[in-house]
KEKE-3310 file (N, C-alpha, C; in steps of 0.2 Angstrom, whole numbers, plus 5000, padded with zeros to 4 digits):
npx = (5214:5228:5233:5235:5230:5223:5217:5208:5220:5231:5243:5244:5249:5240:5227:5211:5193:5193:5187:5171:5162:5150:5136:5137:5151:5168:5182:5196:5214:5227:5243:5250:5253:5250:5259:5254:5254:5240:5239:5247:5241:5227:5225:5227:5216:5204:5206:5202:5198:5188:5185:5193:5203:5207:5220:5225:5226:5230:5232:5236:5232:5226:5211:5200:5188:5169:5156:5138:5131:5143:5152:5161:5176:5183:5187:5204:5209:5219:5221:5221:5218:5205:5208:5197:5182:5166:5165:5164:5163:5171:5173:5172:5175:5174:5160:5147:5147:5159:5172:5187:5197:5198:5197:5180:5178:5187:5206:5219:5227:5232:5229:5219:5204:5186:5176:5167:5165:5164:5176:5189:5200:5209:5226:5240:5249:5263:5271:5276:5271:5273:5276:5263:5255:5258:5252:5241:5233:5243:5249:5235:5232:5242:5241:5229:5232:5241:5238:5221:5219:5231:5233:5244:5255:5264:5279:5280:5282:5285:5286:5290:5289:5298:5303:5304:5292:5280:5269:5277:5288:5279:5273:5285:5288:5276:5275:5286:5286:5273:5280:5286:5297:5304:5308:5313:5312:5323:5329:5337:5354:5357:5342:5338:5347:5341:5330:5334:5338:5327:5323:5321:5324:5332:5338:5334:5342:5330:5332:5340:5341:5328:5321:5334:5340:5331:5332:5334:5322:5305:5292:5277:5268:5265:5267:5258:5263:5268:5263:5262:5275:5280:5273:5271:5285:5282:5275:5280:5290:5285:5277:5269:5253:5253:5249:5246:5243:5236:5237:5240:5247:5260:5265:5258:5242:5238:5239:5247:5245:5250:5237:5235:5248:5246:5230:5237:5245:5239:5238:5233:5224:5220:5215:5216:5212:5215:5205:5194:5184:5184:5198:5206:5206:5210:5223:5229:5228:5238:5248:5251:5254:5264:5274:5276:5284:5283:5291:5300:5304:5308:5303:5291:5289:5273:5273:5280:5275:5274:5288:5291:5281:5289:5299:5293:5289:5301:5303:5311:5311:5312:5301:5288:5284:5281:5271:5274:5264:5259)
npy = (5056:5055:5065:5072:5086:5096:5113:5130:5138:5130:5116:5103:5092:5087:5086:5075:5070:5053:5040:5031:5016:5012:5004:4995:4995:4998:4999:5005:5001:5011:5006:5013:5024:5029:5045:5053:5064:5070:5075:5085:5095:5098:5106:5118:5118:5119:5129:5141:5134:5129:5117:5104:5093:5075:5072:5063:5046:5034:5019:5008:4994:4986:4979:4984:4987:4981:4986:4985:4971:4968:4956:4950:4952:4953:4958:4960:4957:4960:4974:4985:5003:5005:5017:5023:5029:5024:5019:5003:4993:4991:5003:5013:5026:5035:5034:5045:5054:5049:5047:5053:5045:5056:5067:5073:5065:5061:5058:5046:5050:5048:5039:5031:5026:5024:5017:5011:4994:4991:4998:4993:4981:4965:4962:4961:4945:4945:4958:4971:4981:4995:4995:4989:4999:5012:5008:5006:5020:5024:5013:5006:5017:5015:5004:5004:5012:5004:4994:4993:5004:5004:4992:4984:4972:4958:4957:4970:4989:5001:5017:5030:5044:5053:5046:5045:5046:5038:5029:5030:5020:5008:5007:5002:4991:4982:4982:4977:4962:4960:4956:4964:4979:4991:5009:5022:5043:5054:5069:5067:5057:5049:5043:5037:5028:5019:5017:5008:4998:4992:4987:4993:4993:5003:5019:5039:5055:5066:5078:5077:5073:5067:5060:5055:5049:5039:5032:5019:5011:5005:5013:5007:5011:5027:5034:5045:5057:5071:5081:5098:5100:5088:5080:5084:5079:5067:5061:5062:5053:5040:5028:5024:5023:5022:5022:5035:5037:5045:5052:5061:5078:5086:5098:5110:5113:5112:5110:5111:5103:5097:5095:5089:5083:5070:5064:5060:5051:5043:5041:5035:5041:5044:5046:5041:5039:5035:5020:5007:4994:4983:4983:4987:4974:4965:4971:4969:4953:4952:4958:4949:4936:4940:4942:4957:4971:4986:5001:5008:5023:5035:5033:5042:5047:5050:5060:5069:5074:5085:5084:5076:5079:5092:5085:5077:5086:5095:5085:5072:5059:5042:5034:5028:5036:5032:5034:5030:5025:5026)
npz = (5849:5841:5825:5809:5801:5790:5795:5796:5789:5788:5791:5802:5817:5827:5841:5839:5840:5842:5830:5833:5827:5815:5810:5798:5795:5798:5813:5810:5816:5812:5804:5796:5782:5766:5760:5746:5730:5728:5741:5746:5738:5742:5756:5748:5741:5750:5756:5769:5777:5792:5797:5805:5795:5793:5783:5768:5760:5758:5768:5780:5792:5807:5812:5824:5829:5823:5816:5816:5805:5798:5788:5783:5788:5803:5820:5822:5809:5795:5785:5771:5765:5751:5741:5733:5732:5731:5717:5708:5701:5686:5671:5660:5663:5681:5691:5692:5707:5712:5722:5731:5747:5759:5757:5754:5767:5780:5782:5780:5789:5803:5820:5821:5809:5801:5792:5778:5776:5764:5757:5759:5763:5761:5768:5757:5762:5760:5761:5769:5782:5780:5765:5763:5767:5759:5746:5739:5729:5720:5715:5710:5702:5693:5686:5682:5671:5664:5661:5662:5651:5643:5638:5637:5632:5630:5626:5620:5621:5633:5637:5649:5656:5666:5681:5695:5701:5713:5708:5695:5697:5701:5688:5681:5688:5686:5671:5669:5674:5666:5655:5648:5638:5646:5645:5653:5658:5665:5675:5685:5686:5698:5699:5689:5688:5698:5693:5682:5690:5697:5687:5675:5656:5649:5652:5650:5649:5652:5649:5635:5619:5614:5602:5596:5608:5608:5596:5592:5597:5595:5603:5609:5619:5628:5644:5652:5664:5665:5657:5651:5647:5643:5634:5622:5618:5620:5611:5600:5601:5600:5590:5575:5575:5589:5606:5619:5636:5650:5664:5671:5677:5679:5678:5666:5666:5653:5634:5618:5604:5587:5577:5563:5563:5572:5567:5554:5560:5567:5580:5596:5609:5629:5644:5661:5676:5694:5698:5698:5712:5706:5698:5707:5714:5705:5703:5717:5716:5707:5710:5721:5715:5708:5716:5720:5725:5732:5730:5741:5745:5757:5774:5788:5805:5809:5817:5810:5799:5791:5789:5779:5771:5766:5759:5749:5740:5735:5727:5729:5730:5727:5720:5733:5748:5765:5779:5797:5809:5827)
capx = (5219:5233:5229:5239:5226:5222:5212:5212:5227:5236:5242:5247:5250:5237:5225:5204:5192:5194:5180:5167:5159:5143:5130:5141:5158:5174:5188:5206:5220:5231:5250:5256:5249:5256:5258:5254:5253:5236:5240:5248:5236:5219:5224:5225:5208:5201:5206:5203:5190:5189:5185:5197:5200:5212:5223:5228:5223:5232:5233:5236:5233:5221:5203:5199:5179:5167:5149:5132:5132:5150:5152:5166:5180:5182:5192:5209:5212:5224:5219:5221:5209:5201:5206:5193:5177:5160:5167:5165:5164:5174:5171:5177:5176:5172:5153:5146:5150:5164:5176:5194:5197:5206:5193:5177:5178:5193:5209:5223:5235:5230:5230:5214:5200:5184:5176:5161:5169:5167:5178:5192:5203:5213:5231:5243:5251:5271:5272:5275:5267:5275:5273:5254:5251:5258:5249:5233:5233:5249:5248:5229:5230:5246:5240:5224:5234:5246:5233:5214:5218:5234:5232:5251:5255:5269:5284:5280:5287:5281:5292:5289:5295:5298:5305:5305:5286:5277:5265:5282:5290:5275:5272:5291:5288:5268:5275:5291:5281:5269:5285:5284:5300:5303:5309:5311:5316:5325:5334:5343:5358:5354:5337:5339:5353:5337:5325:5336:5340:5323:5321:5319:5328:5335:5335:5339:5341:5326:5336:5343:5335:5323:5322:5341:5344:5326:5328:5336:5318:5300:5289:5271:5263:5271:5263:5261:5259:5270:5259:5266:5282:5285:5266:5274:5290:5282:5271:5288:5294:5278:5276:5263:5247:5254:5243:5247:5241:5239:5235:5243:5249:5262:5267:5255:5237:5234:5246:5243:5246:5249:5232:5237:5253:5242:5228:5241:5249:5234:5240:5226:5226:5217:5215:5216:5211:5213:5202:5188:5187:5187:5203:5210:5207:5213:5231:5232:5231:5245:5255:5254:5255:5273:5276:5278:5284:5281:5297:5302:5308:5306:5298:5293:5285:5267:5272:5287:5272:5277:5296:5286:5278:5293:5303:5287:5289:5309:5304:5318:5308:5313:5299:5284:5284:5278:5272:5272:5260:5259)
capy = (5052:5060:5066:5076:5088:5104:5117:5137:5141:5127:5109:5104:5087:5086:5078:5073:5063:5046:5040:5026:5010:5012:4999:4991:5000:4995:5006:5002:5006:5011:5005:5016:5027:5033:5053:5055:5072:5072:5078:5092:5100:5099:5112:5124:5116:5119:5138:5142:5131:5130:5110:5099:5089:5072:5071:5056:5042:5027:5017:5000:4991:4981:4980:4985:4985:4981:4989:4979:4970:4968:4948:4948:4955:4953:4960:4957:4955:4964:4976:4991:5004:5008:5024:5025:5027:5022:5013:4997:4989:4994:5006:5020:5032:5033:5035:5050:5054:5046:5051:5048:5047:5061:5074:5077:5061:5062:5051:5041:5051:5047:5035:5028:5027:5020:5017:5007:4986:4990:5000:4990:4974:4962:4966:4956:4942:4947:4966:4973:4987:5000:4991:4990:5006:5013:5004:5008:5025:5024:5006:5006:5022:5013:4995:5005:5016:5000:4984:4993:5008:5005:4987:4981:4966:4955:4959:4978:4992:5007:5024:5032:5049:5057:5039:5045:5044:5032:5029:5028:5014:5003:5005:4998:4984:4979:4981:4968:4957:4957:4954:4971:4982:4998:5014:5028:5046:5057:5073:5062:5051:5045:5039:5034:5023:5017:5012:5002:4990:4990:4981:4996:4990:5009:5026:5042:5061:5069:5085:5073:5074:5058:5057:5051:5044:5033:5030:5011:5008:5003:5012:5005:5014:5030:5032:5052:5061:5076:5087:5101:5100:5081:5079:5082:5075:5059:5058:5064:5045:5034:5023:5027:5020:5021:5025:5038:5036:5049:5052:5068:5085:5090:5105:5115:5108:5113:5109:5110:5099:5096:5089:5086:5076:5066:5061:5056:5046:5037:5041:5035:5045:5040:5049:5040:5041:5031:5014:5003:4991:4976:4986:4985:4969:4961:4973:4965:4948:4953:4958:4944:4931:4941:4945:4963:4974:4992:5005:5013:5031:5035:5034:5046:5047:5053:5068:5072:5073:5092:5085:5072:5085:5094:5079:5074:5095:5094:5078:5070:5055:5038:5028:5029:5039:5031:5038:5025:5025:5019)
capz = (5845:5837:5817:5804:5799:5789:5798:5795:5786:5790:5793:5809:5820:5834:5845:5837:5845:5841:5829:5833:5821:5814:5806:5791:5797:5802:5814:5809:5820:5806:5805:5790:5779:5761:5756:5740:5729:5732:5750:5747:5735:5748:5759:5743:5737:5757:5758:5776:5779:5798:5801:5804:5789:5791:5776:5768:5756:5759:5773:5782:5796:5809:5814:5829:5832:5819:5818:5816:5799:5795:5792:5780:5793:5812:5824:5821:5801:5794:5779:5767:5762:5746:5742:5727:5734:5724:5709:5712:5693:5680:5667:5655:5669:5687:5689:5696:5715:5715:5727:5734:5753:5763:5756:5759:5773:5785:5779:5782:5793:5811:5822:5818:5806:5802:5784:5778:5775:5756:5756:5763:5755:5765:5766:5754:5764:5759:5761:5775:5786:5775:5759:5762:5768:5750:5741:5734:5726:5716:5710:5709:5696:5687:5686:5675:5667:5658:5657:5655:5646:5641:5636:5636:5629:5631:5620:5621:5622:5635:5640:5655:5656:5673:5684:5700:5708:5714:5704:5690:5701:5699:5680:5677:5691:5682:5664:5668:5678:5660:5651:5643:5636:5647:5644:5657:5660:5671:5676:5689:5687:5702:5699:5681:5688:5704:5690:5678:5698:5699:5680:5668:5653:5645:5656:5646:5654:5652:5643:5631:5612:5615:5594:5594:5612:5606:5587:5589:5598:5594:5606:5606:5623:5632:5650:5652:5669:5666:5656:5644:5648:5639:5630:5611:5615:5619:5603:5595:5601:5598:5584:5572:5577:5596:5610:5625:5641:5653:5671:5676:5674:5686:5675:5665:5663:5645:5628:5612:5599:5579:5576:5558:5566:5576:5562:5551:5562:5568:5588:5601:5616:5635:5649:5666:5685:5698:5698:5703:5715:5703:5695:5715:5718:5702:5705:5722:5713:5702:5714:5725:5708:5704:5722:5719:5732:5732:5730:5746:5746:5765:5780:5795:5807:5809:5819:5807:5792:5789:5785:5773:5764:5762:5756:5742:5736:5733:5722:5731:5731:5721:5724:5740:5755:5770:5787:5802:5814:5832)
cpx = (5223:5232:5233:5234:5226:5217:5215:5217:5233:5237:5244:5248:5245:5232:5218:5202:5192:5186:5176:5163:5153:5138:5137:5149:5162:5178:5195:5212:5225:5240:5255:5251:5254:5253:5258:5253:5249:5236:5241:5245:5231:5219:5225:5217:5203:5199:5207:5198:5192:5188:5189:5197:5208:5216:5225:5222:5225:5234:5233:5234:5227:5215:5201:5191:5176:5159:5145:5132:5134:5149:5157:5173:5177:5187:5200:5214:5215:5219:5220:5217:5211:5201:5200:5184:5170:5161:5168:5168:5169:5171:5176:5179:5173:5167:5152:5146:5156:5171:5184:5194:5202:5203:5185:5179:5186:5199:5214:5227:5233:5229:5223:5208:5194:5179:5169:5166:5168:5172:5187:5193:5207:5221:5236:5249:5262:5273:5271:5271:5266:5274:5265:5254:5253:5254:5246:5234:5236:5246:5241:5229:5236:5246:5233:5226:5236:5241:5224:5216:5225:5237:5240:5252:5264:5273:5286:5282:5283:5287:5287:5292:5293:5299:5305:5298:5283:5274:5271:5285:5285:5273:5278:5289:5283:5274:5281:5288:5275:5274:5286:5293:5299:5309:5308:5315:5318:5327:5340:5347:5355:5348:5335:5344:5348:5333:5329:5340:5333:5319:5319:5324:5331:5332:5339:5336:5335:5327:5340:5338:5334:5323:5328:5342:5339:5327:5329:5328:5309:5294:5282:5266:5268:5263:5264:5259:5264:5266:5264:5273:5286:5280:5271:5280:5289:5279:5277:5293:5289:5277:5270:5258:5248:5251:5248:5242:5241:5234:5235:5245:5254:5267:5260:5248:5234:5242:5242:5248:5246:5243:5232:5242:5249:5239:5232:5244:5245:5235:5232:5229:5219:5218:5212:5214:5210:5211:5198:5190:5188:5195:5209:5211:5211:5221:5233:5232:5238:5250:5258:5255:5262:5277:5280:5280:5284:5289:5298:5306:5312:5301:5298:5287:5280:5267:5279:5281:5274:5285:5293:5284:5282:5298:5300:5290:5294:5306:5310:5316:5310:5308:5291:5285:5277:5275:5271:5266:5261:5266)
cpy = (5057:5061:5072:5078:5093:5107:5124:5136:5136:5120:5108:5095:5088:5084:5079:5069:5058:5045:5030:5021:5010:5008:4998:4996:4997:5001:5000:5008:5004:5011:5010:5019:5030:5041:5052:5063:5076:5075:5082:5096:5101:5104:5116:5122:5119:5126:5138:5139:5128:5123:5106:5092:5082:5071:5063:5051:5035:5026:5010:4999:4986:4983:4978:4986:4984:4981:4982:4978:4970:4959:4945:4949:4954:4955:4955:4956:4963:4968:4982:4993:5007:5015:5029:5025:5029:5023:5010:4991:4995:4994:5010:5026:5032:5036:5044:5048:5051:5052:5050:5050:5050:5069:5073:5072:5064:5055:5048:5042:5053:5040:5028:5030:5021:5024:5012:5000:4986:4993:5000:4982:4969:4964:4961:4952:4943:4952:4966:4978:4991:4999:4991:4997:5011:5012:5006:5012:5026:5018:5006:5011:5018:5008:4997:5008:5012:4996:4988:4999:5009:4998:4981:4976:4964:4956:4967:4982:4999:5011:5025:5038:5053:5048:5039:5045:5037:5029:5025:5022:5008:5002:4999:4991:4979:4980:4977:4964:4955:4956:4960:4973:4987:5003:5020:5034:5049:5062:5069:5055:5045:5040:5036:5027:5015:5013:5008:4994:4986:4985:4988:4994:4995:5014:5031:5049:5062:5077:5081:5074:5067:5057:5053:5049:5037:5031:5024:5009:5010:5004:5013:5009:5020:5031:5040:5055:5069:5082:5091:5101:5094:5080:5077:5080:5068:5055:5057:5056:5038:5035:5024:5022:5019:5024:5030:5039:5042:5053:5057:5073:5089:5096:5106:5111:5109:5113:5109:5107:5098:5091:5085:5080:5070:5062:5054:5049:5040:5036:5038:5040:5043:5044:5045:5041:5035:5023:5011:4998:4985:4979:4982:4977:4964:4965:4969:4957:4947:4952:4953:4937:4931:4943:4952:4969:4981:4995:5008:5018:5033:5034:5039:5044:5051:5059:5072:5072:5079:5089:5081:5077:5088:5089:5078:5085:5096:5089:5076:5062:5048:5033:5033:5031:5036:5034:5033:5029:5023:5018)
cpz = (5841:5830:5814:5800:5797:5791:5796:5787:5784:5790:5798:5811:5827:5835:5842:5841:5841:5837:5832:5825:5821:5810:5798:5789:5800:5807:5813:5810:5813:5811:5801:5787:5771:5760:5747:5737:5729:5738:5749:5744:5739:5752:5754:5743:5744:5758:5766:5778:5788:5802:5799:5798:5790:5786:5774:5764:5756:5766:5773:5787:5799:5812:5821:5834:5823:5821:5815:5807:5794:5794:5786:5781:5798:5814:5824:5812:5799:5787:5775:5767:5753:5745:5738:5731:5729:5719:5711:5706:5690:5674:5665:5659:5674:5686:5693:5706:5717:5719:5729:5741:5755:5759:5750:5767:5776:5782:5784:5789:5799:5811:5823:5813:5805:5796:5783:5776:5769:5752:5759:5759:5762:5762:5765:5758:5765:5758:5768:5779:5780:5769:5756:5763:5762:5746:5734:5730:5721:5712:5706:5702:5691:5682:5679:5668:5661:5657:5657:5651:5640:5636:5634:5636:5631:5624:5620:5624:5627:5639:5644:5658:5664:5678:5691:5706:5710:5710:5696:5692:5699:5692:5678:5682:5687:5677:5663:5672:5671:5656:5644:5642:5640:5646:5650:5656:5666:5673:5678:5684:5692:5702:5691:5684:5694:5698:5685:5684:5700:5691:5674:5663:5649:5651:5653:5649:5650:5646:5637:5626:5612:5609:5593:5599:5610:5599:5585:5592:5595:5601:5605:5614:5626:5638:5651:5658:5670:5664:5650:5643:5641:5636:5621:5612:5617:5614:5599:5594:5598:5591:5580:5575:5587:5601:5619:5631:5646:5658:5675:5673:5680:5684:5672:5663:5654:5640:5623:5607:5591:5578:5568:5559:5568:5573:5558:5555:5566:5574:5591:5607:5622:5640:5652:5674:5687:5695:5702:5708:5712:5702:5702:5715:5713:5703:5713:5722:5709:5706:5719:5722:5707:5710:5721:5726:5731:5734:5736:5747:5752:5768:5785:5798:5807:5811:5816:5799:5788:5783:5777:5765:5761:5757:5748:5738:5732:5727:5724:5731:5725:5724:5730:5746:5762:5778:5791:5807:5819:5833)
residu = (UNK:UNK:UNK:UNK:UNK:UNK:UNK:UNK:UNK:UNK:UNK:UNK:UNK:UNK:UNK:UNK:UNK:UNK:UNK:UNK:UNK:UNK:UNK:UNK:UNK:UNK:UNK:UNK:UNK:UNK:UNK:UNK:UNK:UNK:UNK:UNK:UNK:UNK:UNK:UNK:UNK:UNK:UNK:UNK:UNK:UNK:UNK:UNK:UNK:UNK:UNK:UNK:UNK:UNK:UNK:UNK:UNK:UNK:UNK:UNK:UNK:UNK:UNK:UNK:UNK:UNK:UNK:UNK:UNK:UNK:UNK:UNK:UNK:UNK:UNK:UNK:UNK:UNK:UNK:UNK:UNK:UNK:UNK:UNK:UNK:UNK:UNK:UNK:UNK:UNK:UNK:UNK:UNK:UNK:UNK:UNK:UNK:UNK:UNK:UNK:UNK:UNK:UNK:UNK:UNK:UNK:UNK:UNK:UNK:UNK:UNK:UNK:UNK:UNK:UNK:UNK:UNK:UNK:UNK:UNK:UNK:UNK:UNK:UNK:UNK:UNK:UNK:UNK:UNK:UNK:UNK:UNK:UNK:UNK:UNK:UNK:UNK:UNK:UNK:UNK:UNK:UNK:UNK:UNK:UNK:UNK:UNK:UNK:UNK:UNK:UNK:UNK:UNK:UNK:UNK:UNK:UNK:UNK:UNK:UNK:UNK:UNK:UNK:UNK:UNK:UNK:UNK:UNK:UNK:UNK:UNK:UNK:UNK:UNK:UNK:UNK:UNK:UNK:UNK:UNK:UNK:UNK:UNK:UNK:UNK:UNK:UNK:UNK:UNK:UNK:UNK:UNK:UNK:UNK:UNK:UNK:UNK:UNK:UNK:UNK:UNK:UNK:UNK:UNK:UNK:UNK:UNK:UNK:UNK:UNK:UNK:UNK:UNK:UNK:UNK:UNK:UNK:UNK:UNK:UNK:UNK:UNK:UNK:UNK:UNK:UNK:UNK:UNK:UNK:UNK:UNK:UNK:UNK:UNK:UNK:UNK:UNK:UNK:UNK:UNK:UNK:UNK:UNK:UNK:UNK:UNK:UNK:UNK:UNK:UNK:UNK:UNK:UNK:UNK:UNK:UNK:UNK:UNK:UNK:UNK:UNK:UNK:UNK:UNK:UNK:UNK:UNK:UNK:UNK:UNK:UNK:UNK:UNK:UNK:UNK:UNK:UNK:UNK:UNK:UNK:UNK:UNK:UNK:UNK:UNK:UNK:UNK:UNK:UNK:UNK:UNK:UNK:UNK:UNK:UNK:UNK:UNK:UNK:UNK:UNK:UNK:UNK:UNK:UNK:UNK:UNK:UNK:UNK:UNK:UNK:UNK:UNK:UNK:UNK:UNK:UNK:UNK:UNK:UNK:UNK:UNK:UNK:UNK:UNK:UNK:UNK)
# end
């Protein structure tokens, strides 16, 4: 089958053997698969490791065999995967062993796969291919980030600085869909202008002194995944007693902060990952309660996944990068 793999030095587009279903196993010929930024980091993490490693964390599509003591799918059902694997329940932190799929296992970005049936959802009835094959990864860590650690409440207010990932698409979708107040930022025009179409209620440039373009607003959560770059000027806009949430680092992993400031001001602070699959499975109620549709950036095709990569690196992205399949 054909697979978008790193091996050696490298990433490539080419042919594996197809895998087989084993005792409490599904194979699913996938229709779509989402790139997320996990992907590009794995071949750094790998080094030169010389066995081919599928890439990829999200995917969609349909079930194609089903191994001995599957009895909750059948051939034919459509379905997502589970990019979180062993969390099942929800907690304060994923338990030990837990894993994401598309490393060590093989992942999404080929023309088939095959996974144990717990680790696998059925695929939301009003999303398309594309849509589902998105999905999981991004939503699944944003849908944690605002309602179990960020507890967002109806009325309230949560900024969102950096507007343009996936992941930032779903916070503003979830937090007006729970009748929240949002705030985002942005370098871009352009994509400051894509998230106030999409329901953000204020978008202000990112180089903009956030103290005075926020001073007429009361914000009660800020969502953080950029890391040192925005850290202290998101506390710099939060409310005393307001809580930061935060999931990522896509500038420098370390910041330091006015612990003094902090105390006084009675901040909480939360770090993030992913989610279980209760987490999963109540955001795929949500979304299909609010009919939420997942932002669409681009599409490629599976043997254009190089141009993909370069596309997510640019940040040119507003929104989810899809690969088709098939």
């Amino acid at each position: 089958m054909k697979a978008f793999v790193h091996v050696g030095k490298e990433v490539r587009y080419s042919d594996i053997d197809e895998p087989l279903a084993g005792k409490g196993q599904v194979k699913i010929k996938l229709k779509c698969a989402g790139l997320n930024h996990r992907d590009l980091n794995i071949p750094n993490r790998r080094g030169d490791n010389p066995e081919p490693l599928v890439l990829g964390s999200d995917g969609a599509g349909i079930i194609t065999e089903v191994g001995k003591g599957v009895s909750k799918f059948t051939v034919g059902d459509e379905v997502l995967l589970n990019p979180g694997l062993g969390w099942k329940e929800n907690s304060d932190a994923p338990p030990e062993g837990f894993e994401i799929l598309g490393m060590p296992d093989h992942g999404t970005f080929a023309e088939y796969i095959v996974t144990d049936s717990d680790h696998i959802e059925r695929k939301p009835g009003h999303l398309t291919w594309e849509e589902a094959g998105v999905l999981a990864l991004p939503a699944l860590t944003g849908f944690r980030a605002l309602f179990t650690k960020g507890e967002i409440q109806k009325g309230e207010t949560v900024f969102v600085p950096g507007a343009g990932s996936g992941v930032a698409t779903f916070l503003i979708l979830f937090a007006k869909a729970a009748g929240a107040r949002v705030i985002v930022s942005s370098r871009s025009e352009s994509k400051r202008n894509k998230a106030l179409e999409i329901g953000a209620d204020v978008a202000i440039d990112t180089n903009s002194d956030w103290v005075e373009s926020l001073k007429a607003e009361q914000i009660d959560l800020v969502i953080e995944s950029i890391g040192r770059a925005t850290f202290n000027r998101s506390l710099g806009v939060l409310r005393k007693g307001g809580k930061i949430v935060t999931f990522g680092a896509t500038t420098e992993d370390e910041i330091t902060i006015d612990i003094r400031k902090f105390f006084y001001g009675q901040y909480k602070l939360f770090g993030s990952t992913m989610g279980s699959r209760e987490e999963l499975r109540q955001m795929l109620n949500f979304i299909t309660e609010h009919q939420i549709r997942p932002v669409l950036a681009e599409s490629f095709d599976l043997a254009q996944a190089l141009d993909a990569f370069d596309y997510l690196k640019e940040a040119k992205q507003f929104g989810n990068i899809a690969l088709r399949i098939g």
